[in-house]
N, C-alpha and C positions, 0 to 999 in steps of 0.2 A: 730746561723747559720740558714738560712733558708732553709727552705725543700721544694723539688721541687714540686711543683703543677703538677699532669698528666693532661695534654692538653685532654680536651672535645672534642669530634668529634661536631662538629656545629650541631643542629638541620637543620633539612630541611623543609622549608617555606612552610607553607600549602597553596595548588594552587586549587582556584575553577575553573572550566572551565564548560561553558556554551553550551550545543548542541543541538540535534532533540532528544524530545525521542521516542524509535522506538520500544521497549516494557518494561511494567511498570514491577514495583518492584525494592526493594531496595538489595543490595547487598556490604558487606564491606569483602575484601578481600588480595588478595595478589598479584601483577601485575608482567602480563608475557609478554614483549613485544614481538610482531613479526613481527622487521625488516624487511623491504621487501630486500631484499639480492640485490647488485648490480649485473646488468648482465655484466660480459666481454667478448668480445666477438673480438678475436681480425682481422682486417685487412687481409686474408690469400691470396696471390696470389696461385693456384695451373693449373698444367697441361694440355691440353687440353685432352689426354688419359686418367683422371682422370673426367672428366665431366658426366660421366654418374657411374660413382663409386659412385661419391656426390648425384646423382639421384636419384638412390637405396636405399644410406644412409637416403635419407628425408623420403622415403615413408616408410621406415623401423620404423622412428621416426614417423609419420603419425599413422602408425597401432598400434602401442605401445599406442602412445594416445588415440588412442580411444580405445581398449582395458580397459584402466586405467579410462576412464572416463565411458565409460557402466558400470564397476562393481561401481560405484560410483551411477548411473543412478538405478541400480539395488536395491542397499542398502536401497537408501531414498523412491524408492517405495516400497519398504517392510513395512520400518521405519513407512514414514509419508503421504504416501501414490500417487499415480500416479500423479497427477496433481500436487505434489510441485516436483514432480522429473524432468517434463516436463522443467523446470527451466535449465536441463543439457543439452534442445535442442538447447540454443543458441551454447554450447561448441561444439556439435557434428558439427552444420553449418559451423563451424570457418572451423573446419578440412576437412568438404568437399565441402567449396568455390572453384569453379575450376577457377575462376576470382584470386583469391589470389596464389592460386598455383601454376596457369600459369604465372602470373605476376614473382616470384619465379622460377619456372624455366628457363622461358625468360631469364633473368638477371643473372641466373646462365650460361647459353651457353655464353650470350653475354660478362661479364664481366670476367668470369672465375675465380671467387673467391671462398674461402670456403662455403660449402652450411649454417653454422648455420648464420655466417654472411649478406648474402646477405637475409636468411628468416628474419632476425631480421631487415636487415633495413626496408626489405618491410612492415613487421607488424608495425613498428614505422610508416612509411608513413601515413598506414591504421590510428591506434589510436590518431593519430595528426588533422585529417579531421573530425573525428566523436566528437573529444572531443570540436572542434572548432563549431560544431551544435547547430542551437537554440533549435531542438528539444529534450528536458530534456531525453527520452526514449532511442534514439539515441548515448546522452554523457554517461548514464549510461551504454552501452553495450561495452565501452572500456573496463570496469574493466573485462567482459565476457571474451574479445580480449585477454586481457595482461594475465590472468589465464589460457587460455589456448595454449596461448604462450610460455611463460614460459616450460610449460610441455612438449610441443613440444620442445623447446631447449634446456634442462635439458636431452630429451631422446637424442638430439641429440650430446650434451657434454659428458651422458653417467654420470651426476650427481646424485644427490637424492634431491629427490621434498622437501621441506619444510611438515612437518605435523604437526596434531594437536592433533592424535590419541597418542603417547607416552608420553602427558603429564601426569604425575605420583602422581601428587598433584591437591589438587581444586586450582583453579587458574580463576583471572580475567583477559583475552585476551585481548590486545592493538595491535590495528596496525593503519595504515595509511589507510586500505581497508583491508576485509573479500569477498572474493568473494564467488561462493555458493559453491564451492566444500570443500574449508577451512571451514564453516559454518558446511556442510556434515559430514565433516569423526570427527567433536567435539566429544568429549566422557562425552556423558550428565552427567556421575558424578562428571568429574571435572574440567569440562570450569562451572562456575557458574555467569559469566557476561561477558561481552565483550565492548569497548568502540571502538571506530574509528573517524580520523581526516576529513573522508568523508562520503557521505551516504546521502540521502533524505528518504522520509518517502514511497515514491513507489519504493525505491531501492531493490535490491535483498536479500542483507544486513538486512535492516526490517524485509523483510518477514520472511525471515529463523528465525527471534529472533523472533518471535512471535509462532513461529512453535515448536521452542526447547523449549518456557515460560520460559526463561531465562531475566532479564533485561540487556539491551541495550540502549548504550545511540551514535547516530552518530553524521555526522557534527561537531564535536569539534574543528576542523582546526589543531589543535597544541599537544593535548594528547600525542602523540607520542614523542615529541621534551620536555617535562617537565617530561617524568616518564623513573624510572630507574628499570631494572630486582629486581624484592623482594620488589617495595615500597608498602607501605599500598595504596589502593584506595578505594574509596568509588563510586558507580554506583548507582546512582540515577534514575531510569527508568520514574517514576513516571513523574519527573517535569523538565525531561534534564538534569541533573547536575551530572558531575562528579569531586570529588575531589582528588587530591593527595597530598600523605603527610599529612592527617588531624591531628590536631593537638587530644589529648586525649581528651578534650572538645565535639571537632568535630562526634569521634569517641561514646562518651557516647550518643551524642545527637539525632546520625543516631542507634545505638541500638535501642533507647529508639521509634524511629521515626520504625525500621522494627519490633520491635514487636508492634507496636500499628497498623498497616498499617495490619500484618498479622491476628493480630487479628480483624479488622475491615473488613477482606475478608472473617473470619468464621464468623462473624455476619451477613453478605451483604448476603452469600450464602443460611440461614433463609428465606432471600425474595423470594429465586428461584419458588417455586408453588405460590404467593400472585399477586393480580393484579396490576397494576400502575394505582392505586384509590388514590386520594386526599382524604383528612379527610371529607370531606365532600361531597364523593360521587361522583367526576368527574373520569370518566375513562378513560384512553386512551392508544393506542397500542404501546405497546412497543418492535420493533421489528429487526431483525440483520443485517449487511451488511457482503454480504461475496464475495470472490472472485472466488471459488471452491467451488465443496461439500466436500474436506475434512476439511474445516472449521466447517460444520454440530456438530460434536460430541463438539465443543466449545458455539455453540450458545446455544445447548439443556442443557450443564452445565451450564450455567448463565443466564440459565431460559427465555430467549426470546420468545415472541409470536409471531412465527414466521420470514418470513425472508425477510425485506422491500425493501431490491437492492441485488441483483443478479448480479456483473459485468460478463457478458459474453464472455466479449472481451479478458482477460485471458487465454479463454478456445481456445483461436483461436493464443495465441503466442507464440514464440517457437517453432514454428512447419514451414517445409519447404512446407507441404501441407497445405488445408481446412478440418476442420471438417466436416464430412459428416452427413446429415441429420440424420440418425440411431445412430449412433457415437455421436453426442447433445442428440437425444430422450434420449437414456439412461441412457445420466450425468442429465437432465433435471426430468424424472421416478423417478431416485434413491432420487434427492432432493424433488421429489412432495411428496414421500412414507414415509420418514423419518421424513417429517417436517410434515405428516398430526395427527391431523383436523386442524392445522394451516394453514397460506396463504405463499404461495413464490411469492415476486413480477420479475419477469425476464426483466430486462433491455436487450432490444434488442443492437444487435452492437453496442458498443458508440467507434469508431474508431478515430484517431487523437487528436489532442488536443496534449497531454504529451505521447499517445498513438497509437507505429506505430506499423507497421503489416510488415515484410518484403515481404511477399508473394504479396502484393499486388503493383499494378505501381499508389504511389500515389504522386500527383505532390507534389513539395515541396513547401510550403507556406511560404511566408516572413512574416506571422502571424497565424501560426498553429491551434490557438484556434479558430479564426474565419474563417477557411476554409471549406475546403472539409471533413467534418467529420459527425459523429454519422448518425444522421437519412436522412441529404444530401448523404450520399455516400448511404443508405443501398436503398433510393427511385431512384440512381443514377446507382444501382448494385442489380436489382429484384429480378436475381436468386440465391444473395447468401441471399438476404432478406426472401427470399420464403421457402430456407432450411430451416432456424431459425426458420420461423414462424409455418413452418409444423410440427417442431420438437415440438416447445411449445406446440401447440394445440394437438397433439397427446400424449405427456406427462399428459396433462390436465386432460385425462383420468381417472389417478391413483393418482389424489391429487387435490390439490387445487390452482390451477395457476394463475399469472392478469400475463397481458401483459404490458410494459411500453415504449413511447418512449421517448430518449431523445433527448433533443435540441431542442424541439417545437421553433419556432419561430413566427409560425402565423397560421391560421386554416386551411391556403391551405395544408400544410405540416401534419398536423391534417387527413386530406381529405384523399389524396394522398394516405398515409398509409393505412387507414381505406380498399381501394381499393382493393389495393395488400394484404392486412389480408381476404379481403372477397374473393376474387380469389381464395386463399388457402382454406377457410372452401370449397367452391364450388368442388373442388377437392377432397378434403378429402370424401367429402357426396357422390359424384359420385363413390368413391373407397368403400365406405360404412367403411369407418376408422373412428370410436368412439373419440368421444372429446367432451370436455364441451360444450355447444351449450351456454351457460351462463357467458361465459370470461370474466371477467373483463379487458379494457384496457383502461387505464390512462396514462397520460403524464406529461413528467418530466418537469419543470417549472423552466429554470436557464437561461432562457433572456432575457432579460426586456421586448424586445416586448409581450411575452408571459405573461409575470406577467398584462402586462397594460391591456394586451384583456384577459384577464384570464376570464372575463364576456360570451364571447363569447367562448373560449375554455371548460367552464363548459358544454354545454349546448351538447357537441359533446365527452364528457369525461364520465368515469364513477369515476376517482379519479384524483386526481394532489400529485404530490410527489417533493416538492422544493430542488431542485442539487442548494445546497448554496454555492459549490465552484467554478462554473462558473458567477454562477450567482453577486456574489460581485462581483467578478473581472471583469464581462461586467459591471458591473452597477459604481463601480468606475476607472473601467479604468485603473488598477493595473494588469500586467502580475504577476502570482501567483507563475509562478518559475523565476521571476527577485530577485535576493537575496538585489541587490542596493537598490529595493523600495517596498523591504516588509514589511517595518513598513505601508504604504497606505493601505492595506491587511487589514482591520476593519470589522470586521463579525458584531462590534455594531453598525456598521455608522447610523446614522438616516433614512437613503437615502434608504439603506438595511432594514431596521426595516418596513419600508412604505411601500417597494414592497413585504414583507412578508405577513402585515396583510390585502393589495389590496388583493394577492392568496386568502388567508383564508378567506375573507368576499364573497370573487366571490365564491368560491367552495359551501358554507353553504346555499347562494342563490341557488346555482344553483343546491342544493339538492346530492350535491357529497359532499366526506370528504377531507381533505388536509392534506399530511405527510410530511415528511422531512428528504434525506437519506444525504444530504451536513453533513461537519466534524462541521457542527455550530448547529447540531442534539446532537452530544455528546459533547458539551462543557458546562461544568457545571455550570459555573458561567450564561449562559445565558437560563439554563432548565427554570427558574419561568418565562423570560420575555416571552418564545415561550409559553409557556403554558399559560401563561393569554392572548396570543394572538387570543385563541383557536385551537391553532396546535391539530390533532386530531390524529395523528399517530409519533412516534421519531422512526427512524432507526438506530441505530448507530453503531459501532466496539461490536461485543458479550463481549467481555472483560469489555466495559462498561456499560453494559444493569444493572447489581446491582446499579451502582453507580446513578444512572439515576432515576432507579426505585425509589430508598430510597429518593430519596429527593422530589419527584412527592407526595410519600407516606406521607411526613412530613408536607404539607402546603394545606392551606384549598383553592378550587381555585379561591373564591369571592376575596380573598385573594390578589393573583396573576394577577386577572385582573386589581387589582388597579395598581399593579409595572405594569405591562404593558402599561397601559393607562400611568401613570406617564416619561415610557423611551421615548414613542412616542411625548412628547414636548422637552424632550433635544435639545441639539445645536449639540454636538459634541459625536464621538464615546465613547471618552476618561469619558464624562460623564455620558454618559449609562455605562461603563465597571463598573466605582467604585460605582455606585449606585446597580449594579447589583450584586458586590460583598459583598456589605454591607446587602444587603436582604438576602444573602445565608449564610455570617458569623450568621447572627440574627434568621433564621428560619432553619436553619440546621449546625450548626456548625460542628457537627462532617466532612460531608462531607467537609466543606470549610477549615479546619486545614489541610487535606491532598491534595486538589485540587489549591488553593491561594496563593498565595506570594507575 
């Protein structure tokens, strides 16, 4: 007689999925998803005597809201400090849009329906129009919309919001979107990764997982739709990669991969006092890009010499008003004081592009990056040009400041500038307000016209700092947030490598030096070819300032200039990339086992 076989539960297919990574580290865990809940909401005709009851009822859920969301506001400037709390100013807008409210009320007299209803259709209208925007800044502010939507009609159902604070185990967080508040109320012990189907790398999403040093991996598309409450996942920060379901292979191989990664970040952290000296004696600066000064206490852990791009235009978003010229001095002071005897380079306004400013009435451009932006609107708009500059220069004071602008295009725009900087010292001296008399101001080098007359720009510059994410994307003609033709996106192209070492050769004539705070500063696989180009400055994300260093540290630069000279005959990008990975697997392997694939 045979005896019955118990039926095996089927293994579950181990699923890699490919994304953005938005902060490194590796992370193998236990996955929690978090559904985004359907909203119902249904259809309600009611009374005309009832019309201002539902009125009451909204502003009641209004005020509840923001309540809920200042002590949120409150928390993370305690946590992580003022400027990533600032993040909660898109939420506070939403609530007192009086364009949106009104709209909402209107439709409530007119139509005489339920008030969550009719707010929900109007928020839908709203997130329908922004999400259908070219401008990438603009689409990302739905998630802002729908989060604090939501909230608003969860008080107005008289629900309970979703949270992330009572999860009770470490747990790696899946959803569809993290907005910041979800992000916010994490309980650092036991959210220990998080994944998501959406996300770009200026998303809000990023930043926060950079803030918690937790790994994070977005853009996934699908994570959501392949993982089930309790599966194994693995969070690859590092190189994008998230897996589900890994098979116990999978599982030994990412052990073996997070202790050797961790261990490779107490060895990197040895370099933190060494310089970024080649074996052979070339030295060059090695320094941070930050967004805020509360990034500061990250740069000075991973030992940066300083701080190469300063984005300023942060410090002016989220916000219904303008920074006031006192109100800059002081963010501007506390980074000169902190970062000294080092240098803080300060990118003045770089506005548009992927970055809008609601405050401001800026036309809309049917090609954003080529518009009305950075250093056009700031020579366009003196006085808010004049605050910034007065703020830098009197900051200058108490540390060690350069000025930078961006978007040069040509020497007139060079000029121009220069005017309105020297109007301000004129002032300041008149007021007898103390400031470096000795500023460094250099210009950012990311369009080709700039790169071509870079001869001419040296001569009216004291440095150039090459923005290599405009600058490809003017120079091959590839929109940078089109997802259809980002493979065209080649930071190796030949065409790129050309107008890099034009800067570098005009700068070294021209008795100035040449940096690089673009995302092709921190990309590993191509440190030896910038550096045999003679780049004499790298900016990069603080996070990767070791990674940078140790391999600068590992190759002699006689060296380097040969791969350099060598990528500058290729044909194609794709030939520069694998030559430029096989130099890094050969001359530093450790870094290349954990940065290649």
């Amino acid at each position: 007689m045979k005896k019955n076989k118990k039926k095996q539960k089927p293994k579950s297919k181990e699923i890699v999925l490919k994304g953005i990574p938005a902060s490194p580290g590796i992370t193998i865990g236990t996955a929690h998803p978090l559904y985004d809940e359907k909203v119902v909401v249904l259809r309600k005709k009611i009374k005309e005597n009832l019309v201002e009851e539902e009125m009451a009822r909204f502003k009641k859920a209004l005020s509840r809201t923001r309540q809920e969301i200042l002590a949120i506001h409150k928390r993370i400037a305690k946590e992580m400090g003022v400027e990533k709390a600032r993040i909660f100013g898109a939420h506070l807008m939403v609530l007192e849009d009086e364009v949106l409210i009104s709209e909402v009320i209107a439709k409530l007299r007119r139509e005489r329906l339920a008030i969550e209803y009719v707010f929900w259709e109007v928020l839908k209208k709203y997130m329908r129009i922004l999400s259908k925007s070219d401008d990438e800044y603009l689409r990302e502010r739905v998630s802002d919309i729908n989060d604090v939507g939501r909230r608003i009609l969860k008080n107005l159902l008289g629900t309970e919001q979703r949270s992330l604070e009572q999860l009770a185990e470490k747990t790696v967080v899946v959803a569809y979107d993290l907005s910041p508040s979800d992000t916010a109320v994490m309980h650092r012990g036991n959210v220990i990764a998080f994944a998501t189907d959406i996300g770009a790398r200026t998303s809000h999403t990023a930043i926060m997982a950079k803030s918690l040093e937790i790994p994070a991996v977005v853009g996934l598309e699908t994570v959501t739709a392949k993982v089930k409450n309790g599966s194994n996942i693995i969070v690859d920060g590092n190189r994008g990669v998230v897996i589900v379901n890994p098979t116990p292979k999978t599982i030994r191989k990412y052990h073996a991969e997070k202790r050797r990664f961790e261990k490779f970040e107490k060895h990197l952290v040895k370099l933190k006092n060494l310089p970024a000296k080649t074996l052979d004696g070339k030295e060059v600066e090695l320094a941070a890009n930050i967004e805020m000064a509360a990034d500061i206490p990250g740069v000075l852990a991973h030992g940066a010499k300083g701080i190469g791009l300063y984005r300023t235009e942060y410090f002016y978003m989220n916000r219904k008003d303008l920074p006031s010229e006192d109100e800059q001095y002081e963010d501007y002071r506390q980074v000169a004081e902190k970062i000294y005897p080092n240098s803080v380079i300060i990118r003045t306004l770089d506005l548009g592009g992927d970055k809008f400013l609601s405050q401001f009435e800026v036309p809309h451009d049917m090609n954003p990056f080529l518009g009305w932006r950075a250093i056009r609107f700031c020579l366009a708009r003196p006085d808010i040009f004049k605050a910034q500059l007065s703020a830098i220069l009197r900051a200058s004071h108490h540390g060690k400041l350069k000025i930078m602008y961006p978007m040069i295009s040509g020497v007139e725009e060079l000029r121009q500038a220069h005017v309105i900087l020297n109007e301000v010292k004129e002032d300041l001296n008149r007021r007898a307000v103390p400031f470096d008399k000795n500023i460094e101001v250099g210009a950012m080098i990311e369009v080709p016209s700039a790169a071509l007359t870079s001869d001419v720009l040296a001569k009216e510059s004291d440095f150039f700092s090459i923005g290599t994410n405009d600058l490809i994307q003017y120079a091959l003609a590839v929109d940078r947030v089109n997802e259809k033709i980002a493979y065209l996106y080649e930071p190796a192209h030949p065409a790129v490598l050309r107008l890099i070492k034009i800067v570098i050769d005009n700068a070294h004539e021209g008795n100035i030096w040449a940096g690089m705070c673009g995302e092709m500063a921190g990309d590993a696989a191509l440190t030896l070819i910038l550096l045999g180009l003679g780049l004499d400055e790298f900016s990069v994300p603080p996070i990767m300032v070791p990674e940078i260093k140790r391999i600068i540290r590992a190759v002699n630069y006689e060296d380097v200039k040969k791969i350099a000279s060598d990528a500058l005959k290729l044909s194609t990008g794709a030939e520069v990339m694998e030559m430029a990975k096989a130099n890094l697997r050969e001359l530093v392997p450790d870094i290349a086992s954990g940065v290649l694939r």
